[in-house]
Every structure is written in C-alpha cells, then in structure tokens.
C-alpha positions as CSV (number, residue, x, y, z in Angstrom):
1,X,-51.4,102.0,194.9
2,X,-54.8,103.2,194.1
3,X,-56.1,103.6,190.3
4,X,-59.4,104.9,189.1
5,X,-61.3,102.5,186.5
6,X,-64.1,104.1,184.8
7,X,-66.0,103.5,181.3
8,X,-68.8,104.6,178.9
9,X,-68.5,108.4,178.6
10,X,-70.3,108.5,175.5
11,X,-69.6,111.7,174.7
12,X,-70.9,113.6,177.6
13,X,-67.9,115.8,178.7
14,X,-69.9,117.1,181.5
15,X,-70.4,114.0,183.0
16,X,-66.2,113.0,182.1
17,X,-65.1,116.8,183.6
18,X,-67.1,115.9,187.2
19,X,-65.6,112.8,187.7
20,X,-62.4,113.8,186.6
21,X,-62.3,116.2,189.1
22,X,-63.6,113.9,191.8
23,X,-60.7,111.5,191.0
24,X,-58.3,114.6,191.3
25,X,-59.6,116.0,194.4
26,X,-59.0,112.4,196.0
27,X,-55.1,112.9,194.7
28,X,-55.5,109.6,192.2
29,X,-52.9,110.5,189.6
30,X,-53.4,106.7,187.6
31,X,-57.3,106.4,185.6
32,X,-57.7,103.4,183.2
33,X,-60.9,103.7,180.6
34,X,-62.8,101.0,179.6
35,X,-64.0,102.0,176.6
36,X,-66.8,104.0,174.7
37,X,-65.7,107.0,174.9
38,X,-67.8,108.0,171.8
39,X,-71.4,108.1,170.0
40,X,-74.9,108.9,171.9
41,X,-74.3,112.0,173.4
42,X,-72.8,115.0,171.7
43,X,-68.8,115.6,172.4
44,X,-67.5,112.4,171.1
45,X,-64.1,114.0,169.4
46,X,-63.9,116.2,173.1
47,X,-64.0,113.0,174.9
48,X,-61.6,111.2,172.9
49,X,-59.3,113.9,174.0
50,X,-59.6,114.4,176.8
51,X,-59.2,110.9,177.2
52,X,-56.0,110.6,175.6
53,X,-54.6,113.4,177.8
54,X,-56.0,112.1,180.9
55,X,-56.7,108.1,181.1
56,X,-53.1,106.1,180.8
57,X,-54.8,103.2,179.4
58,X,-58.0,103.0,177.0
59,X,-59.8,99.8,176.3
60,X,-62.0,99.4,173.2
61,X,-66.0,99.4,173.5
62,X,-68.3,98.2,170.8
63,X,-68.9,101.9,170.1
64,X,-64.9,102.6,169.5
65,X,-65.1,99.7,167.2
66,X,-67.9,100.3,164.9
67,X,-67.5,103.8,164.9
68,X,-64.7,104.7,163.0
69,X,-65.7,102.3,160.5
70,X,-69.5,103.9,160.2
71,X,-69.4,106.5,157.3
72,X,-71.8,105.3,155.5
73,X,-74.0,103.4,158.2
74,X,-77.7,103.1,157.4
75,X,-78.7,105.1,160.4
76,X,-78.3,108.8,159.9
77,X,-77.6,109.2,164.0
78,X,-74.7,107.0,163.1
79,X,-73.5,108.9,160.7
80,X,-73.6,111.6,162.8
81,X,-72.0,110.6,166.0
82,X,-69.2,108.9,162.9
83,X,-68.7,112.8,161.3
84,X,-68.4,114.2,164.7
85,X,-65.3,112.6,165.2
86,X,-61.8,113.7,163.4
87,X,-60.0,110.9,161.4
88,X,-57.2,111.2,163.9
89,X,-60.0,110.4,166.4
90,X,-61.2,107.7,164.6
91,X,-57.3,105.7,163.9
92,X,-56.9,106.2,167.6
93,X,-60.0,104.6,168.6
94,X,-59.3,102.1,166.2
95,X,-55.8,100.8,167.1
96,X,-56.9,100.3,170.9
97,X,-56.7,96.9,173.2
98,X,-59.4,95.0,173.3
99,X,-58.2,93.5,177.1
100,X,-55.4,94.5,179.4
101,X,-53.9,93.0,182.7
102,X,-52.3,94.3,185.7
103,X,-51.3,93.0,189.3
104,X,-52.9,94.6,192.6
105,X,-52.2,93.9,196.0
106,X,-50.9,90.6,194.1
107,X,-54.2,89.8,192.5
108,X,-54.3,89.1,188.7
109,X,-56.9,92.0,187.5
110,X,-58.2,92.0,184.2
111,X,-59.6,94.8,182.1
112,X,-62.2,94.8,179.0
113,X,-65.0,96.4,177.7
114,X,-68.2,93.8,177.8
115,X,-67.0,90.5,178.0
116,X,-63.8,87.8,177.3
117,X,-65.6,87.1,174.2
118,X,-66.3,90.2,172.2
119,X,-66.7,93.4,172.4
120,X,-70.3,92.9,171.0
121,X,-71.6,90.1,174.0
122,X,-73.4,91.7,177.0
123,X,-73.3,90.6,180.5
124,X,-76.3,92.1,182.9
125,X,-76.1,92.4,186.0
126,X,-78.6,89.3,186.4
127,X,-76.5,86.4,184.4
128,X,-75.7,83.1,184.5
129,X,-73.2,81.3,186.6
130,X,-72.0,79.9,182.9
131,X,-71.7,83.6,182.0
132,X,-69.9,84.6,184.8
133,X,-67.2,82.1,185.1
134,X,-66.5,82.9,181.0
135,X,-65.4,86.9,182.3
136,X,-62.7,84.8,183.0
137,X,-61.7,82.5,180.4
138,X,-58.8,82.7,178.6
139,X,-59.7,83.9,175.0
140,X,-58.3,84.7,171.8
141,X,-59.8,88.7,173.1
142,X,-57.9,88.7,176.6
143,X,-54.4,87.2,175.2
144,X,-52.7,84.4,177.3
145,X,-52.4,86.9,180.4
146,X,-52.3,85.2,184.5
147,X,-55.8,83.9,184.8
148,X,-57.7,86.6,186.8
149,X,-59.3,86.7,190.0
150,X,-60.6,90.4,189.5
151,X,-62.3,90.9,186.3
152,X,-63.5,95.1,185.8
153,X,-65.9,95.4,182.8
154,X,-68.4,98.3,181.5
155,X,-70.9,97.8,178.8
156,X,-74.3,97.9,180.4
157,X,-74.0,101.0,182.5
158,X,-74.9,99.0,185.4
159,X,-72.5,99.4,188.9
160,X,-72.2,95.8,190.4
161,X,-69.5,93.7,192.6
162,X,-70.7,89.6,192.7
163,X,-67.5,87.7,194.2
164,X,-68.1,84.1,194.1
165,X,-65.5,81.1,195.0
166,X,-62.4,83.9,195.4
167,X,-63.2,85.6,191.6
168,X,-64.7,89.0,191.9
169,X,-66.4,90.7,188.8
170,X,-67.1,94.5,188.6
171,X,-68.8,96.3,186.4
172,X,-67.9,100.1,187.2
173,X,-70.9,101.7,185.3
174,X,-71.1,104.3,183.1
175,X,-69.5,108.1,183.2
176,X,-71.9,109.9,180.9
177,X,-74.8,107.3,180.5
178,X,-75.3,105.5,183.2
179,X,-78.5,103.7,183.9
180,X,-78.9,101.8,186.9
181,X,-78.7,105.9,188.6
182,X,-78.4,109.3,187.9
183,X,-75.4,110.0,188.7
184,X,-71.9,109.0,187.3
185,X,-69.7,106.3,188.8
186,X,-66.5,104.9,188.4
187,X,-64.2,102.1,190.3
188,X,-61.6,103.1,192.5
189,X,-58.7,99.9,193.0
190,X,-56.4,100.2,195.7
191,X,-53.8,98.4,197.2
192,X,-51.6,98.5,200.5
193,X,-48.9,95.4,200.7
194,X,-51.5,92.5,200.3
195,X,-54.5,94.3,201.3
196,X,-57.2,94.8,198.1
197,X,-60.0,96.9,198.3
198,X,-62.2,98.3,196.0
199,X,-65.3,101.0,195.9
200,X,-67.7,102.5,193.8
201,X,-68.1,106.3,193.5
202,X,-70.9,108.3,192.1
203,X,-70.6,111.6,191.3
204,X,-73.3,114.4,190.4
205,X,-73.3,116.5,187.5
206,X,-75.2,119.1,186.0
207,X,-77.5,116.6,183.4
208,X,-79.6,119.7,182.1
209,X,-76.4,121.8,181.1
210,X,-75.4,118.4,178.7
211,X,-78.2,118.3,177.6
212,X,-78.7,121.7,176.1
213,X,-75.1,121.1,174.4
214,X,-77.0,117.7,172.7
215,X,-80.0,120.5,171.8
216,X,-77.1,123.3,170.4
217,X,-75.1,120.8,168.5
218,X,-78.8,119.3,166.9
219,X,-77.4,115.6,167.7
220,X,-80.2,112.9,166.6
221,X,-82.0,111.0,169.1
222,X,-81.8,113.9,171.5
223,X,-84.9,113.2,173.1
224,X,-84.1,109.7,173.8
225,X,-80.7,110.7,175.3
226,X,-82.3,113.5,177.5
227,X,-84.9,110.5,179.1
228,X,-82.0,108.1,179.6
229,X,-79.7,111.3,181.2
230,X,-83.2,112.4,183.3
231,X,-84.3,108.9,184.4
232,X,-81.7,106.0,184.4
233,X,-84.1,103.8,182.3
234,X,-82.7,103.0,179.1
235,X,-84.8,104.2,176.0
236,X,-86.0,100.8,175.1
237,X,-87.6,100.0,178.6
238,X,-89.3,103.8,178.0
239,X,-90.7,102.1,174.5
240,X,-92.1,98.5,176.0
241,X,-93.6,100.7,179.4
242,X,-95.3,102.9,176.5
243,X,-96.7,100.4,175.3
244,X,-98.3,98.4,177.8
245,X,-100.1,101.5,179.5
C-alpha cells in the first residue's frame, strides 16, 4: 500500500499540477488532501477541481470553512478569493470531514487539517509536549475513531516528523504555499505486511509562471503572495523584519 498525503494548495494549480505528476510518475494511484485547497493564490475554483477529480479523500482547512461562507467579509481580498469560487465549489467545500482515519501497516493513522480541536488552532513546528499529545485526543472533531499512533496534519506549511513514546506526528507541508522551502512537499505512507514507512517529497515548480497568473487574474495581496512564493518567509515575518531594520 502506499498513499500520497498532501495539503494547502491554496489555489496555486501550478504548484498542485507538479506534484501531481511527481505522485503519478512514482505509479501512486491513492492521494488524500488535507485541506485548503482555496483562497491566497489565484485558481481556487481550478483547485477545487482538480481536487475532486484527483484526491479520494478531502479534509476541511480553516480556509474551506470560512470561505464559502465569506460574501460579505470585511476584507475585500476575501471577497475575492470568496467570488472566485462557483457555488457548487463552495457546497462542496462546505460538506467536507473535518478528520478521517485509516489503518497502515496496522497502525491507527489519523487525518485532519490543523489540530484535534479545530480547524482554527495552530500547531508549529516548535510546540508543547501538552500540544502534541492533544493531536491525539479523542475529540468531538476526530469522532470516536481507534486512538492513533500516526497523526498527518497541514496548517502551518511547515514539513516535520517528531515521534515520541511510539506516536508519530507529521505535518506534510504545503503544495502551493509552503514556507519552511521553496519548493512543494507532500507525504508519501506506505506499507508492506507490518512494515511502515513514511517520506517527505519536495518537488519544484515554476513559482514565476504562478505568479504572473496571480498578476493576470489582478488577485489582492499579490505582492505579498509573490514574497511568500519567492522566499518561504511568511508575509508577517517580512512586516516585523521591516520594521526592526
């Protein structure tokens, strides 16, 4: 068995197409999403399907929640990333899981967006041993599912393994925004018998050609996007580094 895990596309369907075709060069016919697959970057309503043709099983993000739901948001980018979208896209992001569990190689693995709690609390890399042994709580978010040993969460665009006392937690980074590098990654599970293994993948793509679809399609907060896209350092490091030169 082997299943490809990734998250956060965000939109950028040059980022989604690359590792896509990465996954189908390695012969992986299984990919599970988890979660915003809209908003920030320009081709929300192209993700969503090419998610739904592709992925055969999408978790919700905070993004998918709050989106669909965001006509007449206060923040004009909102709006905008909001219109994009068709209303079939919106129902469909709407009516997803929040959390979603599967066996490999006989470990319990469990799925969600950001944490067991919402889809709105953010686990960093650099947390708490509190915070990490709640990525495995039993919650009214995650259902009464097995209690896992493998938890696989996006969110903060951040690749990590940390395996303490037999429970492993993953966050597989982000497709189309990631920012710990510049370059997409996703999660590959596999199993053989009882064996488990797991890796990270990152996988180039052409940032500047996304970016000029952002420019063409006049999305807000383009030059924002383009720095996070360009650099890996999310825009509101850029702002506090500004402003202690």
């Amino acid at each position: 068995m082997r299943i490809a895990v990734l998250s956060d596309v965000h939109g950028n369907l040059t980022a989604f197409d690359a590792v896509l075709a990465d996954i189908d060069a390695r012969g992986i016919t299984t990919i599970l999403n988890l979660g915003d697959v809209a908003g920030k970057g320009p081709r929300g309503s192209a993700a969503v399907a090419r998610t739904r043709e592709r992925c055969a099983l999408t978790v919700r993000g905070n993004w998918d929640d709050f989106l669909p739901v965001s006509a007449e948001h206060d923040d004009p980018a909102i709006r905008w990333w909001h219109d994009e979208l068709t209303v079939d896209d919106r129902t469909w992001l709407s009516a997803l899981p929040l959390s979603h569990d599967l066996v490999v190689a006989g470990r319990n693995v469990r799925l969600f967006h950001a944490s067991a709690t919402s889809v709105y609390t953010r686990v960093h890399f650099h947390h708490s041993a509190d915070e990490f042994a709640a990525m495995f709580a039993t919650t009214e978010l995650t259902g009464d599912g097995p209690e896992p040993t493998v938890v696989l969460y996006g969110d903060v665009h951040d690749a990590y393994v940390e395996t303490d006392r037999g429970r492993t937690l993953v966050n597989v980074g982000s497709v189309g925004n990631p920012l710990d590098e510049t370059t997409a990654s996703y999660v590959i599970l596999e199993g053989v018998g009882q064996t488990f293994s797991l890796q990270i993948v990152r996988v180039p793509y052409d940032v500047e050609a996304e970016i000029a679809v952002a420019e063409a399609a006049g999305m807000p907060e383009l030059e924002a996007w383009a720095i996070e896209l360009r650099t890996a350092i999310y825009r509101g490091m850029h702002a506090e580094l500004a402003s202690s030169d």
